[in-house]
C-alpha positions in Angstrom: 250.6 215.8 105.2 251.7 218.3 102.4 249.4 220.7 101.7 250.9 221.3 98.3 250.1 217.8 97.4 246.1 218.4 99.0 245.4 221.9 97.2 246.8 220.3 93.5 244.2 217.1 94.2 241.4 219.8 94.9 242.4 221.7 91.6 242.4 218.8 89.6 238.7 217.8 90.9 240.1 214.5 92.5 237.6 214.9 95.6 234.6 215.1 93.1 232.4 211.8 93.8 229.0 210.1 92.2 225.9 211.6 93.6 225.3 210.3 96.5 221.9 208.1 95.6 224.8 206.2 93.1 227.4 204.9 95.6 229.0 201.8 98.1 228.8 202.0 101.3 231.9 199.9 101.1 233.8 203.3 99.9 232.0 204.9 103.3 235.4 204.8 105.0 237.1 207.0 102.1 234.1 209.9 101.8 234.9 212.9 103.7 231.1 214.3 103.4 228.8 215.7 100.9 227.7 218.6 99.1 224.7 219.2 96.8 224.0 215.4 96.2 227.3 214.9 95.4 229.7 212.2 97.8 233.1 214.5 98.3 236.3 211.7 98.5 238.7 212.3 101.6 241.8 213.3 99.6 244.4 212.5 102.5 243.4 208.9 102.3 244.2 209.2 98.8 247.2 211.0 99.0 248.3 208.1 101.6 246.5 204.8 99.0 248.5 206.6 95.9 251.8 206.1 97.7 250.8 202.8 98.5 249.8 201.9 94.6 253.1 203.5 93.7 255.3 201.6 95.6 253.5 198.2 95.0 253.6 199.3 90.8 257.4 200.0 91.1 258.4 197.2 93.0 256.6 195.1 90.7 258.5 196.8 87.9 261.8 196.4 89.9 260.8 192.7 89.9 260.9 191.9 86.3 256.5 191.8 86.5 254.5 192.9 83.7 251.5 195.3 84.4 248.4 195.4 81.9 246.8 199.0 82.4 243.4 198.6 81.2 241.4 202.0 80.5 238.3 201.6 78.1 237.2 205.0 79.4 237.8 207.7 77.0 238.4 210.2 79.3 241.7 208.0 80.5 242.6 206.9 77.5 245.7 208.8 76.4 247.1 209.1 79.6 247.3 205.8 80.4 248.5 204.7 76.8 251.5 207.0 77.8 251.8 205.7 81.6 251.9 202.0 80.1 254.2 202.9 77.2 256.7 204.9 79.0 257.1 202.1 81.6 257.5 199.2 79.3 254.2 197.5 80.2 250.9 196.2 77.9 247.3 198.1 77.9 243.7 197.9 76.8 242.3 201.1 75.6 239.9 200.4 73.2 237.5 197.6 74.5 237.9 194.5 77.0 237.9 190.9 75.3 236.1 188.8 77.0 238.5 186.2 78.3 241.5 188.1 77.9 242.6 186.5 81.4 240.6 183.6 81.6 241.0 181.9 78.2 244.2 183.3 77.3 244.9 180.3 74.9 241.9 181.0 72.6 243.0 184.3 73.2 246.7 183.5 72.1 245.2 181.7 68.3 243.2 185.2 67.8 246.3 187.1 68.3 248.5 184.5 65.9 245.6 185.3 63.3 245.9 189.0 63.7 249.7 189.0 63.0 249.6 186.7 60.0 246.7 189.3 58.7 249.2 192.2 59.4 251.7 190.1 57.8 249.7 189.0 54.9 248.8 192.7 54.0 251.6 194.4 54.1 253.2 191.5 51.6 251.9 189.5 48.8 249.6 187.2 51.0 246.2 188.8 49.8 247.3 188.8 45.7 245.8 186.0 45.2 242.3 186.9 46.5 239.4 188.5 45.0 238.9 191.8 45.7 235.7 190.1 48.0 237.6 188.1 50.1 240.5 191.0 50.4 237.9 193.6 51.9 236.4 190.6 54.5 239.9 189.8 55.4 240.6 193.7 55.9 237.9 194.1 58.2 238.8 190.9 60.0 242.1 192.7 60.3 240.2 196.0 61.8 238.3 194.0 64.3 241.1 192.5 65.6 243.2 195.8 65.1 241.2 197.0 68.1 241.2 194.4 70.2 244.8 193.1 70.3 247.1 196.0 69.1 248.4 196.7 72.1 248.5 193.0 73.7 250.1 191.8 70.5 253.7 191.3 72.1 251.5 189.6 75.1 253.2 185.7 74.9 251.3 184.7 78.8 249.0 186.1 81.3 250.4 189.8 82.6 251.4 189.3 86.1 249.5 192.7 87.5 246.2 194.4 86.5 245.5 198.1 87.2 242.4 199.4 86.3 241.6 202.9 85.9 237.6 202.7 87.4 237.4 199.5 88.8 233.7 199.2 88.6 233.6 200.6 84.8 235.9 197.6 84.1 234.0 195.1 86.1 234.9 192.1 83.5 238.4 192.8 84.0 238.7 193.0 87.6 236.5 189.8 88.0 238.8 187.8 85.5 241.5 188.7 87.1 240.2 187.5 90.5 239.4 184.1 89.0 242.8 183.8 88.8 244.1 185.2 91.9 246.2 188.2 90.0 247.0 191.3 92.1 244.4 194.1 91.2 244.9 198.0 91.3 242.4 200.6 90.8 241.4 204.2 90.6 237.8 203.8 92.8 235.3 206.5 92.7 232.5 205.9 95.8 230.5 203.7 93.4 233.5 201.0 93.7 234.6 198.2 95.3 237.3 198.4 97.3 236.7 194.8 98.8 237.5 193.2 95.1 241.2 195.0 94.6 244.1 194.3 96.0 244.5 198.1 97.2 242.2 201.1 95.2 242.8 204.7 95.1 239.8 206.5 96.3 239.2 209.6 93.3 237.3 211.2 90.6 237.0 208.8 87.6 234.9 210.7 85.2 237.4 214.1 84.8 240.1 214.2 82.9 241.6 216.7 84.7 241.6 213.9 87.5 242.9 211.1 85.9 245.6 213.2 83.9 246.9 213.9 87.0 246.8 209.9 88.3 248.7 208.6 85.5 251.2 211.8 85.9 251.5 210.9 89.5 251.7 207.0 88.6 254.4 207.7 86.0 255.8 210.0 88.1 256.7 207.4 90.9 256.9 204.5 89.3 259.9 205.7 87.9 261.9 207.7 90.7 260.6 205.1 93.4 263.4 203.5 94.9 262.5 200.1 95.8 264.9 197.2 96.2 264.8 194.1 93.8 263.1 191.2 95.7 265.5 188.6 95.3 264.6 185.4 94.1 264.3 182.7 96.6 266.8 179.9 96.8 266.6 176.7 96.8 267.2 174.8 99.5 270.1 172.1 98.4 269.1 168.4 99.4 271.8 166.6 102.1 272.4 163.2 100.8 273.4 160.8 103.2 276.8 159.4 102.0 276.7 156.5 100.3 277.6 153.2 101.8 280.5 151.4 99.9 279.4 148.0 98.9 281.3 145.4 100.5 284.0 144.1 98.3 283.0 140.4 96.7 285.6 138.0 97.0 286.3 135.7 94.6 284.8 132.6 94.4 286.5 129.7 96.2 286.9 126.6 93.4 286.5 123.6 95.0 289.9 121.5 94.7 289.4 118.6 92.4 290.5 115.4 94.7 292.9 113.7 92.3 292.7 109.7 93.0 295.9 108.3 92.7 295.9 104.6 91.4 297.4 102.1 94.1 300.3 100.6 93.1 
């Protein structure tokens, strides 16, 4: 394994994990040890699970898929805006909507209200309003700023969710499980690797860590080189050949018998 890759990992804190009365014993197979009360992560195993992320993200990308990144923590926040942006996919930064996933067409109404209120204020929609009902539809338009500015182009379900601590963002990842969506996430030893489709065993409360994740992300999602999965074809139905009707002959008149008169 390159030891370049290991010694940037320690520098950036990614071995760092929750004190060690705060953890899962289901991350026990990605904890190298301990120090002070504090769980230290095995950094080859996540040297080997971020390749394994990467490659899954790209070839989802490859594929056509859209990936919602969903990072509520502040610490992540701008990296992950820029990981999402820069590879043409949607995010969540500021909160999680309840329901996002699971009851998408409410969801769906809430976002055609928001951009009619965008619409209606930067025209002449609110003249006509008092300067009462302008400032409660202005703060309508705030609230909703903050839940659906960056979902707003969003028209069905994202195909992929990566999460950047998967127990942090609990709602999400159990959402997305309802409705058996692929899930990625950055676990620290406090996660649940069990819930994800494949997790990345590292700090999730440095910056310095998770700048370097979404680097890394970024990184290899673009320069990846995956193949695009072609899509399936359909198999093409054999009919048996048709039978030719037989051919109708025409009806047989009955000869009138013509009765000649006896001479």
């Amino acid at each position: 394994m390159d030891t370049k890759i290991l010694t940037e990992m320690f520098s950036n804190l990614l071995h760092i994990g929750n004190k060690t009365n705060y953890w899962n014993p289901q991350m026990k197979s990605y904890i190298y040890g301990s120090n002070n009360g504090v769980h230290i992560i095995d950094l080859t195993q996540t040297v080997t699970q971020l390749d394994n992320v990467v490659t899954a993200l790209a070839q989802y990308k490859a594929d056509g898929k859209k990936i919602l990144f969903v990072s509520t923590k502040l610490q992540a926040r701008e990296a992950f805006v820029k990981l999402a942006e820069e590879t043409g996919n949607y995010y969540v930064s500021e909160k999680w909507v309840p329901g996002l996933l699971t009851n998408f067409k409410t969801i769906k109404r809430r976002i055609a209200t928001y951009l009619q209120l965008i619409k209606d204020s930067e025209g002449t929609g609110m003249d006509m309003l008092t300067k009462k009902e302008r400032a409660g539809k202005m703060l309508e338009l705030e609230k909703l700023d903050k839940a659906f500015k960056w979902v707003k182009e969003m028209k069905k379900t994202p195909d992929v969710i990566f999460v950047v601590d998967g127990e942090y963002e609990s709602q999400a990842v159990k959402e997305a499980n309802s409705l058996g969506l692929p899930v990625y996430a950055i676990s620290n030893t406090n996660g649940n690797p069990y819930e994800l489709t494949d997790a990345i065993p590292a700090n999730t409360n440095s910056v310095k860590s998770l700048d370097y994740l979404a680097a890394a992300l970024l990184n290899g999602i673009k320069t990846a080189k995956v193949t695009k999965t072609a899509a399936p074809k359909k198999a093409i139905e054999k009919k048996a050949p048709a039978k030719k009707a037989p051919a109708k002959k025409a009806p047989v008149k009955k000869e009138e018998t013509v009765k000649t008169e006896e001479k």
